[in-house]
mmCIF file of the C-alpha atoms, coordinates in Angstrom:
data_MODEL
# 
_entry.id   MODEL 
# 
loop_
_atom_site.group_PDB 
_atom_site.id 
_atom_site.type_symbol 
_atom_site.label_atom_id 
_atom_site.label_alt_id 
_atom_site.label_comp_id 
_atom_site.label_asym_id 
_atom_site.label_entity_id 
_atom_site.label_seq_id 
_atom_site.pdbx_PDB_ins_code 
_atom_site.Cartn_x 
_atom_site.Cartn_y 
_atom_site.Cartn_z 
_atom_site.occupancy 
_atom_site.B_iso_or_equiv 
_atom_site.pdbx_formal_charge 
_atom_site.auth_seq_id 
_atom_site.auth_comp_id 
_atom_site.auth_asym_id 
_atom_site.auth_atom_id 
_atom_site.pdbx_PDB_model_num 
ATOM 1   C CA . UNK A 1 1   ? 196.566 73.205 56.674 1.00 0.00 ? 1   UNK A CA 1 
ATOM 2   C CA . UNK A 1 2   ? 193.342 71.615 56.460 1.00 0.00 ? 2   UNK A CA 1 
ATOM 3   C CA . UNK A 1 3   ? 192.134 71.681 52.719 1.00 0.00 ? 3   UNK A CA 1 
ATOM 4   C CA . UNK A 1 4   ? 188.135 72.610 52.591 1.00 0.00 ? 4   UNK A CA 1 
ATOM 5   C CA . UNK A 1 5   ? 186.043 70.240 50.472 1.00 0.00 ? 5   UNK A CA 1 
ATOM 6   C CA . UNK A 1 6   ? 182.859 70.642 48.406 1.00 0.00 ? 6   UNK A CA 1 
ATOM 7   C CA . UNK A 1 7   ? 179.777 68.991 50.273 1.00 0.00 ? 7   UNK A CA 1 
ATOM 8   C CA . UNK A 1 8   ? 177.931 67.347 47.199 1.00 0.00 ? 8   UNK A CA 1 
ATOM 9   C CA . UNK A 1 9   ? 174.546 66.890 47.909 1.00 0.00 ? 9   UNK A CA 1 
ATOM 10  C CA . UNK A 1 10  ? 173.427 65.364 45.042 1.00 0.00 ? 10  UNK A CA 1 
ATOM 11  C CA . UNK A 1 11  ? 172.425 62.273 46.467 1.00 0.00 ? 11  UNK A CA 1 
ATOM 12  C CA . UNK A 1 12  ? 170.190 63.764 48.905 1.00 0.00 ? 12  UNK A CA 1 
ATOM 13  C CA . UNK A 1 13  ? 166.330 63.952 47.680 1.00 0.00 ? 13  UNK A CA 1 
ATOM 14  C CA . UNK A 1 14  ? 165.145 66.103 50.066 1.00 0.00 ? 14  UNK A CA 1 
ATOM 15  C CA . UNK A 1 15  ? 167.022 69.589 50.288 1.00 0.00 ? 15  UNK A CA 1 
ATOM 16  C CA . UNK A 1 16  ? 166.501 73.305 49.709 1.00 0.00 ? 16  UNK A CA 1 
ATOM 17  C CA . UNK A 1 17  ? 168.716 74.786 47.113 1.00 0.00 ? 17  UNK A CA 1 
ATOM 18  C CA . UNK A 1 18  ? 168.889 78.766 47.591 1.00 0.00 ? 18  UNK A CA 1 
ATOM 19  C CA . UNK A 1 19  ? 170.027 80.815 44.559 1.00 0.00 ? 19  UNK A CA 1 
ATOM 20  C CA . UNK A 1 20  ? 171.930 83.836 44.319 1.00 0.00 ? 20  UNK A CA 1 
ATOM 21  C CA . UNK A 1 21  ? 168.792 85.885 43.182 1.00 0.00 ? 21  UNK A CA 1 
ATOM 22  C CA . UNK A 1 22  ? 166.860 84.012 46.449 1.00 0.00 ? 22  UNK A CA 1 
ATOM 23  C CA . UNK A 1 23  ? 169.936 85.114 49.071 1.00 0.00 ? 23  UNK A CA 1 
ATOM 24  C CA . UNK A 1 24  ? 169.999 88.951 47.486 1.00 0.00 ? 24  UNK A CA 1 
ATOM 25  C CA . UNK A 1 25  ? 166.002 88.847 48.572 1.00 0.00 ? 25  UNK A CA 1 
ATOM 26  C CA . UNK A 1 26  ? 166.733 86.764 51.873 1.00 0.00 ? 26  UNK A CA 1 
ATOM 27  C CA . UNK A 1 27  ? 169.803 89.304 53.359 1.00 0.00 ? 27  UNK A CA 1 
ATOM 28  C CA . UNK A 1 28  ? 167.536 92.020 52.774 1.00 0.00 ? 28  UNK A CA 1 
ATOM 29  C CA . UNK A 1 29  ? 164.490 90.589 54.287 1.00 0.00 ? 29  UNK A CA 1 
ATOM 30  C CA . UNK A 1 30  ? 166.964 89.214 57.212 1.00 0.00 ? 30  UNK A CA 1 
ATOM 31  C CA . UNK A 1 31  ? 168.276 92.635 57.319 1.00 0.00 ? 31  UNK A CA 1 
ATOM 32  C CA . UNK A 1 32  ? 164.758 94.080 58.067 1.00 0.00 ? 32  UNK A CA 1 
ATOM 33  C CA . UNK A 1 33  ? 164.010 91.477 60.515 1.00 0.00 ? 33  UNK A CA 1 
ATOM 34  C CA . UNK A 1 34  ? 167.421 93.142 62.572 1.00 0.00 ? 34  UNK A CA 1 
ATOM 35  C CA . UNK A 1 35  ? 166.382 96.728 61.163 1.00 0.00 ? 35  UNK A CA 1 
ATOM 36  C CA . UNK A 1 36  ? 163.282 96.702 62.891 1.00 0.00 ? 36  UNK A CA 1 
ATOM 37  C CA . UNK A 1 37  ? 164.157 95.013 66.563 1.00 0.00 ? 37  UNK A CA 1 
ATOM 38  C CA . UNK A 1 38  ? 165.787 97.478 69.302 1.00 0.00 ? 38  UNK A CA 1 
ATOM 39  C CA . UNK A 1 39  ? 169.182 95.747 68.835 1.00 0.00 ? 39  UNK A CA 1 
ATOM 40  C CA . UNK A 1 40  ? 171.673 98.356 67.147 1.00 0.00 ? 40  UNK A CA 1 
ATOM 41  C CA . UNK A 1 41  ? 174.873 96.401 66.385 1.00 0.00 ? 41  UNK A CA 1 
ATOM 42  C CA . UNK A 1 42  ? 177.995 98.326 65.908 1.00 0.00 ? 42  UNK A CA 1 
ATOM 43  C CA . UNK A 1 43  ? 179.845 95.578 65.334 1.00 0.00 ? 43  UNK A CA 1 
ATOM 44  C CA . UNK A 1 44  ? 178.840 92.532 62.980 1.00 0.00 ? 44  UNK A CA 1 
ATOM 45  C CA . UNK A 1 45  ? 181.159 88.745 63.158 1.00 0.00 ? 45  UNK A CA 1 
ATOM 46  C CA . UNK A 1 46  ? 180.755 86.504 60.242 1.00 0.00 ? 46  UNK A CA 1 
ATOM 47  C CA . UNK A 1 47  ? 181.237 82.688 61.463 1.00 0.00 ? 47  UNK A CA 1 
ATOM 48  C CA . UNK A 1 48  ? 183.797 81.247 58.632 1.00 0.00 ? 48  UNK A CA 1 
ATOM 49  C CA . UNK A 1 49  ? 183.361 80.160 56.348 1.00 0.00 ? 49  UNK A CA 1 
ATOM 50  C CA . UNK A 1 50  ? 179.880 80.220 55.767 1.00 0.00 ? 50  UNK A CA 1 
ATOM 51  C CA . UNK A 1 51  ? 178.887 82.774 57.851 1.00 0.00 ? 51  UNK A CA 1 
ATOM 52  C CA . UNK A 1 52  ? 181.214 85.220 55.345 1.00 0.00 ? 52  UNK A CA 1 
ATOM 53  C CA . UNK A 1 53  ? 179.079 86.181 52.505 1.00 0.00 ? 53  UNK A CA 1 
ATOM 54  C CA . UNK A 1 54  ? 175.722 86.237 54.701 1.00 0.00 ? 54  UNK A CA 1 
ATOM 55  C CA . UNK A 1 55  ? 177.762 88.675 56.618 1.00 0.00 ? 55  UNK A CA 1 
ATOM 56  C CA . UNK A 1 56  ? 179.023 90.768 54.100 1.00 0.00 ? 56  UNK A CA 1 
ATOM 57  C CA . UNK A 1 57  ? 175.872 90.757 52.774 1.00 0.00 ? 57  UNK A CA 1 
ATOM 58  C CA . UNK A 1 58  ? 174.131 92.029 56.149 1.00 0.00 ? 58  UNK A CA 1 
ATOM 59  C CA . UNK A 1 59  ? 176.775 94.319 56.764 1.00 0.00 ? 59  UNK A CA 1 
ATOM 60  C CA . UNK A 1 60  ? 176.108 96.301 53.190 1.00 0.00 ? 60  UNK A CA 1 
ATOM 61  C CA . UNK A 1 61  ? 172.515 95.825 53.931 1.00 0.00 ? 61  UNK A CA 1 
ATOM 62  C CA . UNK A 1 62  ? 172.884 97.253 57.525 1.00 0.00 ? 62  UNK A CA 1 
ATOM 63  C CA . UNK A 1 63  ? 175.136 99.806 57.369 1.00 0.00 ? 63  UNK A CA 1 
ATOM 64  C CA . UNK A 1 64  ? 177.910 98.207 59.788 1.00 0.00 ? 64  UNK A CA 1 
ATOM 65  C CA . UNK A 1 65  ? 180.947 99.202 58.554 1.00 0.00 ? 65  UNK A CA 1 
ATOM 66  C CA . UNK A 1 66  ? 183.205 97.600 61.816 1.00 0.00 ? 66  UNK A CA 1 
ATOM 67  C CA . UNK A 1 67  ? 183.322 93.623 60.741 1.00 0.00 ? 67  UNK A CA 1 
ATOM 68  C CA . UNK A 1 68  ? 185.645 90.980 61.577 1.00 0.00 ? 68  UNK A CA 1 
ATOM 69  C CA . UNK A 1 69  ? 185.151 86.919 61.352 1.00 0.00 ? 69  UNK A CA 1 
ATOM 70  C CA . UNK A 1 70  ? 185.919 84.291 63.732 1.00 0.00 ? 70  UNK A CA 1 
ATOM 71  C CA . UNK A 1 71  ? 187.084 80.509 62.402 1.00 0.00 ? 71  UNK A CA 1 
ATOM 72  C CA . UNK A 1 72  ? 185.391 77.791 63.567 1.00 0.00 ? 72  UNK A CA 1 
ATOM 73  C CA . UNK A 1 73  ? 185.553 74.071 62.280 1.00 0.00 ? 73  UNK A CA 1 
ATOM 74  C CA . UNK A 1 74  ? 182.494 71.552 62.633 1.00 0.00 ? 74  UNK A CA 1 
ATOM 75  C CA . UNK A 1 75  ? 181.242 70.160 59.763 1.00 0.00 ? 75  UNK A CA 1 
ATOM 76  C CA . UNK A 1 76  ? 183.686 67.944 57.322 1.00 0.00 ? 76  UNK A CA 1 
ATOM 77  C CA . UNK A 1 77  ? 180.862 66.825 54.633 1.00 0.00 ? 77  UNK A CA 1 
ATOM 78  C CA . UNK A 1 78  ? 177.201 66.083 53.998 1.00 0.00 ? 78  UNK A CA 1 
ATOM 79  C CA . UNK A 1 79  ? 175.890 65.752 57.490 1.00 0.00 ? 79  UNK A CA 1 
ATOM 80  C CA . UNK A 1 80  ? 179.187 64.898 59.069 1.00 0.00 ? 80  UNK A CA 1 
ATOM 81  C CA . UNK A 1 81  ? 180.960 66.803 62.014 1.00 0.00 ? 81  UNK A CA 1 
ATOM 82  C CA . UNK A 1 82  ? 183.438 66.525 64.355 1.00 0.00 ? 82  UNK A CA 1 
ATOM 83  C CA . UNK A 1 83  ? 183.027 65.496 67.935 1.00 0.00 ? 83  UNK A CA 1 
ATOM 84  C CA . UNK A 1 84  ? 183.296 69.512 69.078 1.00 0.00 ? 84  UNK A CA 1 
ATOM 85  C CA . UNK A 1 85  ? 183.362 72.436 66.821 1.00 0.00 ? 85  UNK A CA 1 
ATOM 86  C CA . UNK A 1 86  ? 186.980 73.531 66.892 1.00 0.00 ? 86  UNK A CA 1 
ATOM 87  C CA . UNK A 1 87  ? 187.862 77.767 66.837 1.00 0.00 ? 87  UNK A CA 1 
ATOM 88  C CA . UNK A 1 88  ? 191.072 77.845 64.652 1.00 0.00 ? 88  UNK A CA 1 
ATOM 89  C CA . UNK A 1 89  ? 193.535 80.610 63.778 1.00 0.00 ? 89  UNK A CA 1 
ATOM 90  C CA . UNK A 1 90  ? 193.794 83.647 63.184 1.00 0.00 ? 90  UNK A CA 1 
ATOM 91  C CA . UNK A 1 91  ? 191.395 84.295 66.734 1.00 0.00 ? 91  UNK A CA 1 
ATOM 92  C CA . UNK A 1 92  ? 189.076 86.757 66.592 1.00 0.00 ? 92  UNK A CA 1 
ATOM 93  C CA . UNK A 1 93  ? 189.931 89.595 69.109 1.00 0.00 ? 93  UNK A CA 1 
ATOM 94  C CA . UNK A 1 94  ? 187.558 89.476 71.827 1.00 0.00 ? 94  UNK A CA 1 
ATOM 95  C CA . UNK A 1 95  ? 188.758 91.840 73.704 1.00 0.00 ? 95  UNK A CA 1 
ATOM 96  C CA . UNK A 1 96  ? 187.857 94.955 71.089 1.00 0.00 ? 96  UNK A CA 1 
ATOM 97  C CA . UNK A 1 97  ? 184.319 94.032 71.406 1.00 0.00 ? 97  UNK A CA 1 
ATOM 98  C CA . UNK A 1 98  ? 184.241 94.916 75.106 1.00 0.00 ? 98  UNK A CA 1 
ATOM 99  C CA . UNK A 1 99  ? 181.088 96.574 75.607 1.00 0.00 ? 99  UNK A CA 1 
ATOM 100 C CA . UNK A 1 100 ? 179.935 96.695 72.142 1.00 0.00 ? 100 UNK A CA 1 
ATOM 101 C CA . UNK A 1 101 ? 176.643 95.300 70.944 1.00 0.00 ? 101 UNK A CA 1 
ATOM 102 C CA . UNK A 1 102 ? 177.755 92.268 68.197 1.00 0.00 ? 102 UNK A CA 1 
ATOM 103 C CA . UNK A 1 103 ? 175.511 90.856 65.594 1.00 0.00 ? 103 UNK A CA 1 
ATOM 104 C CA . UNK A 1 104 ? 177.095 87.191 64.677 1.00 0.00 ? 104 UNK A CA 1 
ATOM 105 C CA . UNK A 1 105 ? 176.011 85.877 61.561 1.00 0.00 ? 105 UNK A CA 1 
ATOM 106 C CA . UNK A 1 106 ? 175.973 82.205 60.453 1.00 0.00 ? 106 UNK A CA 1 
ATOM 107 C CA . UNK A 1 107 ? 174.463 80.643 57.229 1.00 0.00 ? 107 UNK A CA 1 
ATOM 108 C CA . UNK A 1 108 ? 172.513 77.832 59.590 1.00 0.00 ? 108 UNK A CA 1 
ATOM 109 C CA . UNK A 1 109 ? 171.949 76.785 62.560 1.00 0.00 ? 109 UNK A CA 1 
ATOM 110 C CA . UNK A 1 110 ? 171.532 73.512 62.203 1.00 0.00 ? 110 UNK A CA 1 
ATOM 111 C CA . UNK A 1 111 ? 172.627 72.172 65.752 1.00 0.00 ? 111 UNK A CA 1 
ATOM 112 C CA . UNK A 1 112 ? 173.439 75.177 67.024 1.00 0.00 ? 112 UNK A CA 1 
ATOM 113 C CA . UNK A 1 113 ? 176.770 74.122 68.776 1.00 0.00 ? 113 UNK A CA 1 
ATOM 114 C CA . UNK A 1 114 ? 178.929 76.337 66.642 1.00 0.00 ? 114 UNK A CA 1 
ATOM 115 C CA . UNK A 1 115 ? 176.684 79.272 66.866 1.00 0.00 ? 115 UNK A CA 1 
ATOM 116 C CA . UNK A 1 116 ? 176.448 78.365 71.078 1.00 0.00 ? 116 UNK A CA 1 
ATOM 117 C CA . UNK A 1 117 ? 180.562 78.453 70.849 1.00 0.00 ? 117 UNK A CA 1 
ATOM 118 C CA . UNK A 1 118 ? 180.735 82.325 69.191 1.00 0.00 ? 118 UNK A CA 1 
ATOM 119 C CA . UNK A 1 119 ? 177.747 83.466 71.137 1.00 0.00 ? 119 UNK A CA 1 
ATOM 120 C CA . UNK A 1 120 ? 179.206 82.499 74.651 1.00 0.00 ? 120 UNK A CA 1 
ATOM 121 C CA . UNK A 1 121 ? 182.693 83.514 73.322 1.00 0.00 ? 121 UNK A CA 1 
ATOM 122 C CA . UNK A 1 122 ? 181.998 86.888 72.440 1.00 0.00 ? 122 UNK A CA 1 
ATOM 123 C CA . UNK A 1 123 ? 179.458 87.083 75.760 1.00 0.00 ? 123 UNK A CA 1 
ATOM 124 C CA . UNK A 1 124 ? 182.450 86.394 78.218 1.00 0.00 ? 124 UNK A CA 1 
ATOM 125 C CA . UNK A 1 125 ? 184.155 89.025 76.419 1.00 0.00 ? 125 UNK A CA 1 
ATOM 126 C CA . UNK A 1 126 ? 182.118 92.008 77.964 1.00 0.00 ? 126 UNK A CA 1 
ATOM 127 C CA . UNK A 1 127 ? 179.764 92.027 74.462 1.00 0.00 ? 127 UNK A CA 1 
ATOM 128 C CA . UNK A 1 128 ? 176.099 92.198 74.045 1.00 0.00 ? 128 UNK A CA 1 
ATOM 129 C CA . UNK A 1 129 ? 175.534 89.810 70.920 1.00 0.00 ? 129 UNK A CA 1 
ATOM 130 C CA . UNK A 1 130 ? 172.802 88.834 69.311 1.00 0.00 ? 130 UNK A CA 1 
ATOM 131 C CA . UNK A 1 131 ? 172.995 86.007 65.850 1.00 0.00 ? 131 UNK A CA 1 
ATOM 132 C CA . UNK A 1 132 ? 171.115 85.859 63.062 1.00 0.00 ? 132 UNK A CA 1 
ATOM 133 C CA . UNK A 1 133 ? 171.421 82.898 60.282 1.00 0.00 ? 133 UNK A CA 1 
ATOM 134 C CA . UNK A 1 134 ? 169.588 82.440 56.783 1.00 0.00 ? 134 UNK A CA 1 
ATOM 135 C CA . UNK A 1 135 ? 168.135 79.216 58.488 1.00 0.00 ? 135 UNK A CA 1 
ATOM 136 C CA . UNK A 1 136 ? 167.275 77.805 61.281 1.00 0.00 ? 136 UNK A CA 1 
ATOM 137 C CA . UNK A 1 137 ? 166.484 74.157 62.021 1.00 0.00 ? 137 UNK A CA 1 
ATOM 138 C CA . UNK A 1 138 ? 164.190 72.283 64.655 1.00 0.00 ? 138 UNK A CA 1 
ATOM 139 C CA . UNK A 1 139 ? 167.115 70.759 66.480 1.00 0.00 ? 139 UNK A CA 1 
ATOM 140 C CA . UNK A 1 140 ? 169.489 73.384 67.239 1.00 0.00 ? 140 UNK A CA 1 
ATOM 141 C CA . UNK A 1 141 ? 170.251 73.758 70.895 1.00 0.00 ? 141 UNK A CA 1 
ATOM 142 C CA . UNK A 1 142 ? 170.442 77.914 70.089 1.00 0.00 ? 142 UNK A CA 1 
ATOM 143 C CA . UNK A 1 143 ? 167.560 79.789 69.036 1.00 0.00 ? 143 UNK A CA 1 
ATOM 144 C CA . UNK A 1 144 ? 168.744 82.326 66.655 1.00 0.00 ? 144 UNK A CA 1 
ATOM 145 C CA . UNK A 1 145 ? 167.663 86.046 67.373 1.00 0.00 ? 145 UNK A CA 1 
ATOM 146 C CA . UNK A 1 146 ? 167.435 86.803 63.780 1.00 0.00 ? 146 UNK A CA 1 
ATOM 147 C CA . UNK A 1 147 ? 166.081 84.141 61.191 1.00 0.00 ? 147 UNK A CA 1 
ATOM 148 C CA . UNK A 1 148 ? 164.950 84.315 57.559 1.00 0.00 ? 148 UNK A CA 1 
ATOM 149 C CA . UNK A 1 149 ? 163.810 80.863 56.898 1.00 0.00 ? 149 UNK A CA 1 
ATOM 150 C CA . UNK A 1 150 ? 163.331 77.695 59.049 1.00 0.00 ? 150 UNK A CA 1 
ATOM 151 C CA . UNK A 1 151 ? 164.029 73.881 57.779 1.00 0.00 ? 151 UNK A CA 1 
ATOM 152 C CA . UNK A 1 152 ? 164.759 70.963 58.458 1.00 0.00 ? 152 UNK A CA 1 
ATOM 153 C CA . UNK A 1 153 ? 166.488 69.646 55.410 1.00 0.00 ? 153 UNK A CA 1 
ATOM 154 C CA . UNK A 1 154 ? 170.108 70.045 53.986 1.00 0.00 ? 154 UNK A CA 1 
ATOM 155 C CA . UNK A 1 155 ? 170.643 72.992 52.420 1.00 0.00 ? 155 UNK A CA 1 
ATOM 156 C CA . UNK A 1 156 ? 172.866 74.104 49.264 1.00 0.00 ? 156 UNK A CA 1 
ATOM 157 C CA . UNK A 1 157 ? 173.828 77.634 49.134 1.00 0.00 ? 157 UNK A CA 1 
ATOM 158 C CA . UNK A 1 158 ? 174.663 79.339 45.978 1.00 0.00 ? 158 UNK A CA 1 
ATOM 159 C CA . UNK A 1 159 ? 178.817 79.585 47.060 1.00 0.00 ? 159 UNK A CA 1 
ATOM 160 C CA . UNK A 1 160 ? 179.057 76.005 47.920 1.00 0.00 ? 160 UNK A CA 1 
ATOM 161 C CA . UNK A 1 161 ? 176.896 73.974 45.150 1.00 0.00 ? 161 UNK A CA 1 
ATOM 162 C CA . UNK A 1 162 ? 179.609 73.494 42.971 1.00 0.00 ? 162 UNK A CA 1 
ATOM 163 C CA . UNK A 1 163 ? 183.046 72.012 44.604 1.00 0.00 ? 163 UNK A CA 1 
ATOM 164 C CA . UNK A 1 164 ? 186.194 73.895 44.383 1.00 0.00 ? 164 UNK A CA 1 
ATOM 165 C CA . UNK A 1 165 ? 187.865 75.067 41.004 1.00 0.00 ? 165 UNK A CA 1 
ATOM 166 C CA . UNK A 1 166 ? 191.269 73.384 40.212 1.00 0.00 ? 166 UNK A CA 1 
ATOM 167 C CA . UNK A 1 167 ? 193.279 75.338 37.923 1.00 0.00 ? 167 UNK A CA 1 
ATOM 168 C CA . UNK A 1 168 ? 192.956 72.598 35.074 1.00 0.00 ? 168 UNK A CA 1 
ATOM 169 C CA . UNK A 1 169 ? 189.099 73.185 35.081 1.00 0.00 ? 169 UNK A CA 1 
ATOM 170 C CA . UNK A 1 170 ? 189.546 76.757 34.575 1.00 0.00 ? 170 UNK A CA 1 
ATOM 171 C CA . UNK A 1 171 ? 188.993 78.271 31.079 1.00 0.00 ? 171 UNK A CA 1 
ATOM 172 C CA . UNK A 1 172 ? 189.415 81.623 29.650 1.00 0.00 ? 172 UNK A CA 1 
ATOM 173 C CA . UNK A 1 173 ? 186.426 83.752 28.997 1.00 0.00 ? 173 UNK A CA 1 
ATOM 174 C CA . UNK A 1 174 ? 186.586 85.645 26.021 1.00 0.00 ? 174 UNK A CA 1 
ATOM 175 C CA . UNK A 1 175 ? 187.569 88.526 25.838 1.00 0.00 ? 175 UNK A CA 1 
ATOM 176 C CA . UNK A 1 176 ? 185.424 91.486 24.823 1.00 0.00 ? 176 UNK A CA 1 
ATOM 177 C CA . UNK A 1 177 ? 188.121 94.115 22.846 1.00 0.00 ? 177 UNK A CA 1 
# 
């Protein structure tokens, strides 16, 4: 079981930090940007992990109720990835989204190899699928369909700017009787 691992950022000067208030008004104006195209997905993959709350959020916002995530490993800190992105287990079953039109949803697409993994993937699979990410950057080798904000620096979302909770850092909140 590989354990996941807080990226800290801290040291980096030059980054965009996006709130939770800022992603509630980006998945809505992302939302719009699918709203508004011809595309009609009926069928919406998140790209774990942080591809999951984007999606859920887009999902809500577009009225997909048929969702399902596929797990894919690339990047194992601050700007560091391995060789290949990696799909792990559980798989995503392709074959249900024969025919269907797929909306896959990533948080970035910063090189784009992950995204170009899921996109041919699901495409070999009989799908029509389309991505869209909160950002895209300069260098990725896939040009989102669907993008709320371009960049080229790192980015800390509001679900990973803090690293994981141990149980001895957890405290009680009090309770209101």
């Amino acid at each position: 079981m590989t354990i996941a691992h807080h990226a800290d950022a801290s040291t980096l000067a030059d980054k965009e930090v996006l709130t939770w208030e800022g992603f509630g008004a980006a998945i809505r104006e992302l939302a719009t940007l699918v709203a508004d195209s011809s595309f009609r997905p009926d069928v919406l993959v998140a790209v774990a992990r942080g591809g999951l709350i984007p999606g859920g959020g887009l999902s809500y916002a577009l009225g997909i109720k048929l969702t399902d995530a596929i797990n894919v490993e690339f990047y194992t800190d601050v700007e560091e990835t391995l060789p290949d992105p990696v799909l792990l287990a559980p798989h995503l079953d392709t074959e249900s989204l024969k025919g269907r039109q797929v909306l896959v949803v990533d948080d970035v697409a910063d090189s784009g190899r992950t995204l170009a993994l899921v996109l041919d993937l699901i495409q070999e699979h009989g799908a029509e699928a389309r991505s869209a990410v909160l950002y895209g950057k300069p260098r990725s080798i896939v040009t989102p369909d669907y993008v709320w904000r371009q960049t080229d620096r790192w980015i800390v979302f509001p679900w990973s700017a803090e690293p994981p909770v141990s149980g001895s850092q957890v405290t009680a909140a009090p309770r209101a009787d």
